[in-house]
Each structure stands twice: as structure tokens, then as C-alpha cells.
C-alpha angles and dihedrals in degrees: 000000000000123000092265096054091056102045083051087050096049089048094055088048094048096039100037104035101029103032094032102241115164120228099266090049092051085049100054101030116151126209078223082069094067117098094194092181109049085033091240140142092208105184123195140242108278113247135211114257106244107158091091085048091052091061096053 
């Protein structure tokens, strides 16, 4: 195991064991989502999917 798979494998232990992330979460997690000052992971609202509907 390199460097960078363990620094991905400590960050899905820290984020999904200690602050509770599901696994999508954890999948599509963006940096936008920090809040570095306030030391929060602040996720939004889901959204409906709309970009398929928009081709028909």
C-alpha cells in the first residue's frame, strides 16, 4: 500500500466511522462541502437529477 492509498483509507475510516457519512456521501464528497472555518462537513439537500430529463 502506497502513501495515497492510505491517506484515502484513513479518510473513509475518519469520515464514515467517526462523523457518521454514508457511503454515497463519502463517494461523491465535494471540497465545496468544508466549511474550514466553522470545522464542518455541511452536505446539501439532495436534489433531484434532472440533466437525462432535460434531453428528452
Amino acid at each position: 500500500m502506497d502513501y495515497q492509498d492510505g491517506l484515502q483509507a484513513r479518510f473513509i475510516i475518519l469520515v464514515g466511522g467517526r462523523l457518521g457519512l454514508r457511503r454515497g456521501e463519502i463517494a461523491h464528497i465535494k471540497e465545496k462541502w468544508v466549511n474550514w472555518r466553522r470545522s464542518m462537513i455541511e452536505i446539501p439537500i439532495q436534489e433531484d437529477y434532472t440533466k437525462s430529463k432535460e434531453k428528452m
